[in-house]
LOKOLTOR-152338 format. One record per residue: residue number from 0; z, x, y of N, C-alpha, C, O in turn. Coordinates in Angstrom, 1 decimal. Example, Ala and Ser with C-alpha at 12.3 -4.5 7.8 and 13.67 -1.06 7.14 Angstrom:
BEGIN
TORKOL, n, n.zz, n.xx, n.yy, ca.zz, ca.xx, ca.yy, c.zz, c.xx, c.yy, o.zz, o.xx, o.yy
TORKOL, 0, 7.8, 13.2, -5.7, 7.8, 12.3, -4.5, 7.8, 13.2, -3.3, 8.5, 14.2, -3.3
TORKOL, 1, 7.1, 12.8, -2.2, 7.1, 13.7, -1.1, 7.9, 12.9, 0.0, 8.0, 13.4, 1.1
// end
This chain:
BEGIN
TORKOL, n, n.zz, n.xx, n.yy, ca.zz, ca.xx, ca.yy, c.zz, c.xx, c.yy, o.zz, o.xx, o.yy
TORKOL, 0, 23.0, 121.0, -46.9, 22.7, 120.5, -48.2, 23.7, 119.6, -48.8, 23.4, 118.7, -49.5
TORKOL, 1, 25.2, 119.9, -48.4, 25.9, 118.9, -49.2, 25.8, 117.5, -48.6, 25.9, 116.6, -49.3
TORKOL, 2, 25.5, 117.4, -47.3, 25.0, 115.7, -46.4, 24.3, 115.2, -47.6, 24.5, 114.1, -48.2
TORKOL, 3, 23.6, 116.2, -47.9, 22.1, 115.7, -48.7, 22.5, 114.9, -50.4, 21.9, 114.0, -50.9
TORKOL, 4, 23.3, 115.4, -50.6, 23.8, 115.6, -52.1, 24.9, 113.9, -52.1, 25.0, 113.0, -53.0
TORKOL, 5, 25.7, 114.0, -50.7, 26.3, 113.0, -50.4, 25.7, 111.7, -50.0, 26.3, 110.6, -50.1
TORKOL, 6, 24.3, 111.8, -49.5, 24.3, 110.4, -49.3, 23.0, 110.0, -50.4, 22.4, 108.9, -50.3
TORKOL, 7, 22.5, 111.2, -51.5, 21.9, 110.5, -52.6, 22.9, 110.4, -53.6, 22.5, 109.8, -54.6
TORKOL, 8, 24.0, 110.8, -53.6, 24.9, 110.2, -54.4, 25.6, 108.9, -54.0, 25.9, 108.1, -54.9
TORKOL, 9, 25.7, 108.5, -52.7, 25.9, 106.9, -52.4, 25.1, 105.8, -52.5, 25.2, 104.5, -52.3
TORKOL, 10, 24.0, 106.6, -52.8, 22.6, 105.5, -53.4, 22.9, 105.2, -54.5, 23.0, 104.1, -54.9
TORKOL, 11, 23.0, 106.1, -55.1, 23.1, 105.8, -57.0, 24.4, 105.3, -57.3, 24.5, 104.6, -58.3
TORKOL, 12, 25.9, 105.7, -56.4, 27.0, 105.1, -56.8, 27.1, 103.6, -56.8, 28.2, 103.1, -57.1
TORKOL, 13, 26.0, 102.9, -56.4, 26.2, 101.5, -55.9, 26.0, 100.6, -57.3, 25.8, 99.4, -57.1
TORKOL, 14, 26.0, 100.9, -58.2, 25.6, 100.3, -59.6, 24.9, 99.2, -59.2, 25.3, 98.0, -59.2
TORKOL, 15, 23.6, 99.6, -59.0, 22.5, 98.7, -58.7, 20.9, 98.8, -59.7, 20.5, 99.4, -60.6
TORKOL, 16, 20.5, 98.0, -58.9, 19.6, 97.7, -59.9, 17.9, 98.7, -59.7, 17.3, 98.7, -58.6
TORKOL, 17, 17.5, 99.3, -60.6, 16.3, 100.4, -59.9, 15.3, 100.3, -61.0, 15.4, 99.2, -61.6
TORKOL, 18, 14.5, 101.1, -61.4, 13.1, 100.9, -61.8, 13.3, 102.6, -63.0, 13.4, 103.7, -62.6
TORKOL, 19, 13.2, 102.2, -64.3, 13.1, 102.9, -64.8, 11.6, 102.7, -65.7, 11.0, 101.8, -66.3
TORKOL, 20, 11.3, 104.5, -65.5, 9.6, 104.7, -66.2, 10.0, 105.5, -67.3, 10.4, 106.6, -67.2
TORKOL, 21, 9.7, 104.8, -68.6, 9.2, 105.8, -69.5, 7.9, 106.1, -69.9, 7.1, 105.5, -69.1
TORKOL, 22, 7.2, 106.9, -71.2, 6.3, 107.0, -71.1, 5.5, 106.2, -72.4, 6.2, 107.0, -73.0
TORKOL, 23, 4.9, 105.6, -73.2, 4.4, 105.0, -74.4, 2.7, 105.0, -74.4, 2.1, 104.1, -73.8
TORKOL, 24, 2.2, 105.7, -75.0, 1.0, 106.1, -75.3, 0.5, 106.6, -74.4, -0.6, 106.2, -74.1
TORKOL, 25, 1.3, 107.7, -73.7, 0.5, 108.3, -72.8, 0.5, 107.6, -71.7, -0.5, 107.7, -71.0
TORKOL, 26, 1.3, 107.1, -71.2, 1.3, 106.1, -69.8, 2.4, 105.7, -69.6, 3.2, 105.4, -70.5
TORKOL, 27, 2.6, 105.7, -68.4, 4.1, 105.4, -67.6, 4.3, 103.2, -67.6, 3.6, 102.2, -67.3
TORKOL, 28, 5.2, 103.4, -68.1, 6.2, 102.3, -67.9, 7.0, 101.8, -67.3, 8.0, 102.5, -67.4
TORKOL, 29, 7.1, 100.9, -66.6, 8.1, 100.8, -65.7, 9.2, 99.8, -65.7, 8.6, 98.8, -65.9
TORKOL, 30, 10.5, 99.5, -65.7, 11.2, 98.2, -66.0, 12.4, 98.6, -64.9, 12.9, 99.6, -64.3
TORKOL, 31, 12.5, 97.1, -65.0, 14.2, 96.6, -63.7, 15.4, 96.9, -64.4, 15.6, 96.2, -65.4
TORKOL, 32, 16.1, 97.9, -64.2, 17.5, 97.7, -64.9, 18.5, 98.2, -64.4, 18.1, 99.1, -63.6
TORKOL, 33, 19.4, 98.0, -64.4, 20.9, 98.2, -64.2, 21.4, 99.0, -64.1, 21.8, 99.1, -65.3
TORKOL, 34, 22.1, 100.3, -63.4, 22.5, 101.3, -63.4, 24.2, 101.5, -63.0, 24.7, 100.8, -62.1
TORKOL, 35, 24.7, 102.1, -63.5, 25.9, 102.8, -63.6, 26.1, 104.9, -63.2, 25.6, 105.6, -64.1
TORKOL, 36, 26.5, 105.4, -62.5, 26.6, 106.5, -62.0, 27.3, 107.3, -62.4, 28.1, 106.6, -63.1
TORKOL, 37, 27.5, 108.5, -62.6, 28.9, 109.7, -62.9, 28.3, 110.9, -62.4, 27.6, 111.6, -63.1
TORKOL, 38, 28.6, 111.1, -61.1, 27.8, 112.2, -60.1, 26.0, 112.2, -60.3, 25.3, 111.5, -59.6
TORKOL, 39, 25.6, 113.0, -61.1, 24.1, 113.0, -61.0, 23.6, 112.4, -61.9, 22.4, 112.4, -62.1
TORKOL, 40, 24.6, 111.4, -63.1, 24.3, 111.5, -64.2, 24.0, 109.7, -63.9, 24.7, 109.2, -63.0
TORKOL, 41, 23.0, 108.9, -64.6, 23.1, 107.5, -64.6, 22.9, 107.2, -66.0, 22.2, 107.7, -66.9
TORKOL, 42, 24.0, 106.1, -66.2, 23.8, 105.4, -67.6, 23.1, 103.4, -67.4, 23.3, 102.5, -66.5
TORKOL, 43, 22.5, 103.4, -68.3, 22.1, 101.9, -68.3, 22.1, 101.1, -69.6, 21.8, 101.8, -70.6
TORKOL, 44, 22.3, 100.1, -69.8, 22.9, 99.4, -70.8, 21.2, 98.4, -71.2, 20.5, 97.8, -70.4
TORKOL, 45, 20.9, 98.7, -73.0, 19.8, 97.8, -73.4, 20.2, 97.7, -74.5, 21.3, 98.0, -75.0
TORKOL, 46, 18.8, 97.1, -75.2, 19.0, 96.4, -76.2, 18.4, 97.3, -77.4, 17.2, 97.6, -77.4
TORKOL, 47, 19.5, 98.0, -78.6, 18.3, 99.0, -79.5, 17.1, 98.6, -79.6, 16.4, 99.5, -79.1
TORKOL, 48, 16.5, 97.6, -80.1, 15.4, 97.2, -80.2, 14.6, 96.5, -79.5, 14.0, 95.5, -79.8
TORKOL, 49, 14.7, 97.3, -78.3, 13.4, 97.1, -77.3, 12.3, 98.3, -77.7, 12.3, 99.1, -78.7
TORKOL, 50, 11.6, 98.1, -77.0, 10.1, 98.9, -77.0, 10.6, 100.5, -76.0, 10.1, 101.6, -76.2
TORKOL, 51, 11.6, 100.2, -75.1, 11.9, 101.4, -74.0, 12.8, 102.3, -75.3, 12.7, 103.6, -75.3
TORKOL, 52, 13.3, 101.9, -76.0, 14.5, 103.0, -77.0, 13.2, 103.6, -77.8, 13.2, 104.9, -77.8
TORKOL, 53, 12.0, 103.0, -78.5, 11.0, 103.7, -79.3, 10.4, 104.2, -78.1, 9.9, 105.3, -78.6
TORKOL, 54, 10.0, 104.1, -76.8, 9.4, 105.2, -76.1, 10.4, 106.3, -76.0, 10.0, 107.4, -76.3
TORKOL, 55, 11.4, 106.3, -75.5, 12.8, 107.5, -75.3, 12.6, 108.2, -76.7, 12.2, 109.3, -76.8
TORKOL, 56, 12.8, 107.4, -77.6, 12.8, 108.5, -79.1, 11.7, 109.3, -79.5, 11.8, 110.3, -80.2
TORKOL, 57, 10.4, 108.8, -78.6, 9.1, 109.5, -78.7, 8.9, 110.8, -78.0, 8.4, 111.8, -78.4
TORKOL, 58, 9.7, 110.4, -76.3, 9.8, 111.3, -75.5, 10.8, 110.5, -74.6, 10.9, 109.3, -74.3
TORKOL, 59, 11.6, 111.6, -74.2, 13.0, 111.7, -73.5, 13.1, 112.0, -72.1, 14.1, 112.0, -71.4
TORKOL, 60, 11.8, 112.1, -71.7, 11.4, 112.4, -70.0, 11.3, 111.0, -69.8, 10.8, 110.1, -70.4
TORKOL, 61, 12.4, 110.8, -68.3, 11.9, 109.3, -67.7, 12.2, 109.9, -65.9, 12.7, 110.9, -65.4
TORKOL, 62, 11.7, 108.6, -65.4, 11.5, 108.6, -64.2, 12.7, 107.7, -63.6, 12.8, 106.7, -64.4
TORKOL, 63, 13.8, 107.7, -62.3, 14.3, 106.3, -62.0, 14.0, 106.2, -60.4, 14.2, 107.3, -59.8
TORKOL, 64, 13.7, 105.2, -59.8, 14.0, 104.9, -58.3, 15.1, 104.3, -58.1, 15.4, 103.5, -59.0
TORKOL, 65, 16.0, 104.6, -56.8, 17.3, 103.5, -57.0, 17.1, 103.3, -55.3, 16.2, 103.8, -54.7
TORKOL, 66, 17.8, 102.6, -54.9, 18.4, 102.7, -53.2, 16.9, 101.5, -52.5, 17.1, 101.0, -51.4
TORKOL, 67, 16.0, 101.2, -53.1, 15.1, 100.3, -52.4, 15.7, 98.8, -52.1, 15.9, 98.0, -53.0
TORKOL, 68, 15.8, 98.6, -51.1, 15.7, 96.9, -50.7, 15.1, 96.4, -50.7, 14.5, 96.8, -49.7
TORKOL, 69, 14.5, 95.2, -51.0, 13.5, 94.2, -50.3, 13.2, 93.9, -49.4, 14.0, 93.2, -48.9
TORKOL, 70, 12.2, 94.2, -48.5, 11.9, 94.3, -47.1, 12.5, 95.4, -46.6, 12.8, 94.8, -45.5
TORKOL, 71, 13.0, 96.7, -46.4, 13.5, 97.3, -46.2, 13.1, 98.5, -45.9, 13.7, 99.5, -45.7
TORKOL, 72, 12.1, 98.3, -45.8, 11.1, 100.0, -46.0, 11.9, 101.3, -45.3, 11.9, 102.4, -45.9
TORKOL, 73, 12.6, 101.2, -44.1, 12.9, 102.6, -43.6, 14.9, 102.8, -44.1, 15.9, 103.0, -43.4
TORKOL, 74, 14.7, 102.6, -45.5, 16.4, 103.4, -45.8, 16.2, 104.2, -47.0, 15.2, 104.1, -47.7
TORKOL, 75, 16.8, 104.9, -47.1, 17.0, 105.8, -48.1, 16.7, 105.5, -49.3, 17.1, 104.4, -49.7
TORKOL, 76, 16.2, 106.1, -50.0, 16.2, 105.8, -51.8, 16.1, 107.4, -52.5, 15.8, 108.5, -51.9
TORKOL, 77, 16.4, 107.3, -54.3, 16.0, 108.7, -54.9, 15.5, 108.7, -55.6, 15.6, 107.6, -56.1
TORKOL, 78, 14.7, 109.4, -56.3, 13.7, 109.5, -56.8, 14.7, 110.6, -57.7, 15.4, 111.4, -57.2
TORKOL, 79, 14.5, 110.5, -59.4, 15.4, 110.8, -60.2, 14.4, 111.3, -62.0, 14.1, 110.7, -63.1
TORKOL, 80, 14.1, 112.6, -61.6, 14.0, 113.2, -63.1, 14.9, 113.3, -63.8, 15.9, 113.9, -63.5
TORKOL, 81, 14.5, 112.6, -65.6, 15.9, 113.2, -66.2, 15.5, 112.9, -67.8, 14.5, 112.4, -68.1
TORKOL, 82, 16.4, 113.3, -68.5, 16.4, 113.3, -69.7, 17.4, 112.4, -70.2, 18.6, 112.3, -69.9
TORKOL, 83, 16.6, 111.5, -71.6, 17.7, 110.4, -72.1, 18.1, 111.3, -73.3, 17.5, 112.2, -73.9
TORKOL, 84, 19.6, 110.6, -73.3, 20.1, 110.4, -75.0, 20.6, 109.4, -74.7, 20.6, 109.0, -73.5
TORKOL, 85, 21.1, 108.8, -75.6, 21.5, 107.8, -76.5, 23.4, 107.8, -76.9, 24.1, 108.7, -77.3
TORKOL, 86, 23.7, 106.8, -76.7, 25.3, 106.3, -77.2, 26.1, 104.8, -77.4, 26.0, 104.0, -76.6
TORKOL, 87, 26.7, 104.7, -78.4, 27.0, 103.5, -78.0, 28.9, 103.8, -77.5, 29.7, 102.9, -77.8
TORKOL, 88, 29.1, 104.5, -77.1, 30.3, 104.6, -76.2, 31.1, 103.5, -75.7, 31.0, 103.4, -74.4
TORKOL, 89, 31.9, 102.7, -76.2, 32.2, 101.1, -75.8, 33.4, 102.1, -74.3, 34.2, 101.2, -74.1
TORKOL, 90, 33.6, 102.7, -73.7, 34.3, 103.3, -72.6, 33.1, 102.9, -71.5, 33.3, 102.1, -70.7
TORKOL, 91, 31.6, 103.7, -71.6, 30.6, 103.9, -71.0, 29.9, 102.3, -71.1, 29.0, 102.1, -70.3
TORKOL, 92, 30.4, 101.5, -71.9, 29.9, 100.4, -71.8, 30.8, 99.6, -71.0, 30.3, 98.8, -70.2
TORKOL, 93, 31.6, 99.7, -71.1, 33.0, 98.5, -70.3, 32.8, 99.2, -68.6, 33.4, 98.6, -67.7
TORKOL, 94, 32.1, 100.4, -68.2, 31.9, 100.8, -66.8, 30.4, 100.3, -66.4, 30.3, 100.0, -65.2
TORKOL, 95, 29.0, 100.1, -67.3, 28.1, 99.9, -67.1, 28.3, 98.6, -67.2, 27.1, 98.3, -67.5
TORKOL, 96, 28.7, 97.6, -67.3, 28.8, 96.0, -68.0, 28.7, 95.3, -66.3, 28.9, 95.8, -65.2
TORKOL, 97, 28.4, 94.4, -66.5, 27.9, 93.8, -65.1, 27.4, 92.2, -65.5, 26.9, 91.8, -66.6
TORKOL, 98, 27.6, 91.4, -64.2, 27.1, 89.9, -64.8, 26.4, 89.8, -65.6, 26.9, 89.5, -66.7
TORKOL, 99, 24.8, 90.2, -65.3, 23.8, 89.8, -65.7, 23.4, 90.3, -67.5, 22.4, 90.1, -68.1
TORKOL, 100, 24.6, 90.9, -68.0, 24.6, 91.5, -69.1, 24.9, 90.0, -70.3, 24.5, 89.6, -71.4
TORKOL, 101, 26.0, 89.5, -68.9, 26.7, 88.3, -70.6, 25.9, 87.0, -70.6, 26.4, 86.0, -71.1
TORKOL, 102, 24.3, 87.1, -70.1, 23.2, 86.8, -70.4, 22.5, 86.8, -71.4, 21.8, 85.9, -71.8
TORKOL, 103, 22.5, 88.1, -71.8, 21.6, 88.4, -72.7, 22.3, 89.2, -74.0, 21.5, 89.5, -74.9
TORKOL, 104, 23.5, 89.6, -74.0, 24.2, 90.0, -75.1, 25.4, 89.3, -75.7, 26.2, 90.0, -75.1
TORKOL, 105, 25.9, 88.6, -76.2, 26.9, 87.7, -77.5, 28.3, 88.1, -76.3, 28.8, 87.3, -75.5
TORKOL, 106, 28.6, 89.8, -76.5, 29.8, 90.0, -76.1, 29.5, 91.7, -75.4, 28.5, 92.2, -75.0
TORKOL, 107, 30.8, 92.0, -75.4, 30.0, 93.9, -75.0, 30.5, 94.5, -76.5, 30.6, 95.7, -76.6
TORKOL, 108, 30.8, 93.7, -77.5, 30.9, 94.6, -78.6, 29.3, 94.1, -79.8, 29.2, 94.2, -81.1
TORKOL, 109, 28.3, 93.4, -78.7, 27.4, 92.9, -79.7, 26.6, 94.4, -80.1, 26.1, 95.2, -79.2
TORKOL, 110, 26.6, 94.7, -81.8, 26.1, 95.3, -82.0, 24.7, 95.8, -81.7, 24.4, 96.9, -82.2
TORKOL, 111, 23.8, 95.2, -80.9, 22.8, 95.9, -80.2, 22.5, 96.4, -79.5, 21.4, 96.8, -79.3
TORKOL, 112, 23.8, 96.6, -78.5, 23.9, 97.1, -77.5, 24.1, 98.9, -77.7, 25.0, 99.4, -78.3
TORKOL, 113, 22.7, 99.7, -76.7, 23.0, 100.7, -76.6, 22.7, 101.4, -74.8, 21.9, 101.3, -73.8
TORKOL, 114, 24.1, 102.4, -75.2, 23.6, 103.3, -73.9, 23.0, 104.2, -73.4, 23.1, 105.3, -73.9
TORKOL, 115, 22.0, 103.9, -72.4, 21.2, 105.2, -72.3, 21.3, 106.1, -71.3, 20.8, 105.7, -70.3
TORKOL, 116, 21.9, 107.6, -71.1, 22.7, 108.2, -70.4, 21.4, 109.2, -69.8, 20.9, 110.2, -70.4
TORKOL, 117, 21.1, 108.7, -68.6, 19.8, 109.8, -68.1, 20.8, 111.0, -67.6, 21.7, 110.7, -66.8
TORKOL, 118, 20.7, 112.3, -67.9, 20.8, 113.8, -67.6, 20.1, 114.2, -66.3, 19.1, 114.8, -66.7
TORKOL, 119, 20.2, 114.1, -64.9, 19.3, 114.6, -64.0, 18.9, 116.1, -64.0, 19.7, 117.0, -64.2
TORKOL, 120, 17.5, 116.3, -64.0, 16.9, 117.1, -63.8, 16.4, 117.4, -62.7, 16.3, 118.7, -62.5
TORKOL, 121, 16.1, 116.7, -61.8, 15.9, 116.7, -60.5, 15.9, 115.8, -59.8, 15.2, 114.8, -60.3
TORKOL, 122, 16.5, 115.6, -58.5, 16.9, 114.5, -57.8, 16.1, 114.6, -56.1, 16.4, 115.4, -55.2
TORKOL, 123, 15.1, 113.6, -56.0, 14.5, 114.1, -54.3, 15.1, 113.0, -53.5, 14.7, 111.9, -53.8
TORKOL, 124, 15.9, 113.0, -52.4, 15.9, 111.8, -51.5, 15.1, 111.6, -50.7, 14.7, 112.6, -50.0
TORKOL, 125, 14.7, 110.8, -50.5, 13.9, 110.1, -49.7, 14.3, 109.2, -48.2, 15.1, 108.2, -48.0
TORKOL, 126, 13.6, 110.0, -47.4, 14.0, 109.4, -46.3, 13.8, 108.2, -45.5, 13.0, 107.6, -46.3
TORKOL, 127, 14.1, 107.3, -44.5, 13.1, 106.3, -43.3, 11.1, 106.4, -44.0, 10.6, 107.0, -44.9
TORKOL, 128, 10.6, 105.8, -43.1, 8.9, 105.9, -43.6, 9.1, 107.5, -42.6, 10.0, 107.8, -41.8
TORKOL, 129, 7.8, 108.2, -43.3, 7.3, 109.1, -42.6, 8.3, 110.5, -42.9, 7.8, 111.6, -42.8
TORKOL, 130, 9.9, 110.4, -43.4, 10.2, 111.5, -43.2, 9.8, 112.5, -44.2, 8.8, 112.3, -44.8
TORKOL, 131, 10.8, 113.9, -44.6, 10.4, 114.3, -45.2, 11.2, 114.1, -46.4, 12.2, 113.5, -46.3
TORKOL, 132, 10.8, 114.6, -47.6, 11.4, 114.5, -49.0, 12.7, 115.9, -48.9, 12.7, 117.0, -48.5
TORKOL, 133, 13.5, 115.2, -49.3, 14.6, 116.9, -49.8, 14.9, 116.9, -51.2, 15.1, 115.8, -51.8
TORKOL, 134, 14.9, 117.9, -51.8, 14.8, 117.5, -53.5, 17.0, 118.5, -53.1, 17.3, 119.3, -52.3
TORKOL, 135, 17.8, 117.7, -54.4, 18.8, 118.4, -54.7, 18.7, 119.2, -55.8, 18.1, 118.8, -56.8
TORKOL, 136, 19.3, 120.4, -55.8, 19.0, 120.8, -57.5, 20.8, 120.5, -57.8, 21.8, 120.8, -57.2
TORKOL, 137, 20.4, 120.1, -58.9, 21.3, 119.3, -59.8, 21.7, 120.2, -61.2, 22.5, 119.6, -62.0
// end
């Protein structure tokens, strides 16, 4: 079990880019974003006033995929239940900060910037095609 724990934790340590679902009228959402790690825990950096912060405020269940490549079908990826809160932590922000950020925000002290710190609930890795699923409890 600890292999297991170790190499879906080297998927998510990669501060990469994965697919977060929330939910808004009853229906799953899905978006590209940016991840940052702290053992089970992932944080991701947006904007307060997107549409994904009023679905989290509605409901706090989200979904993340991390570890997929393009063209890549037989490597590892995880599949990540969890629960959001909310922070604007400029510590948690100066570790989640990444190129693609000073794109779309002034500075990392632009006031709309917030963190969203997913809580894992359950973590399944995913194997090559065809294998089996292992869930970690977290």
């Amino acid at each position: 079990m600890e292999e297991v724990k170790e190499r879906a934790l080297k998927i998510m340590d990669k501060k990469d880019v994965g697919v977060l679902a929330t939910i808004a009228d009853n229906k799953p959402v899905a978006r590209y974003m940016s991840f940052y790690s702290e053992g089970f825990n992932l944080y991701t950096i947006t904007d307060k006033r997107t549409e994904k912060v009023e679905d989290i405020q509605n409901n706090p269940h989200v979904f993340v995929l991390l570890g997929h490549e393009e063209g890549m079908f037989d490597k590892d990826y995880v599949e990540i239940e969890g629960t959001v809160s909310t922070s604007t932590d400029q510590e948690i922000i100066d570790k989640a900060w990444n190129k693609y950020m000073d794109k779309h925000y002034s500075s990392k002290d632009d006031p709309n910037i917030l963190v969203l710190k997913i809580e894992a609930s359950k973590v399944n890795l995913k194997n090559r095609t065809g294998s089996e699923i292992q869930e970690i409890i977290v």
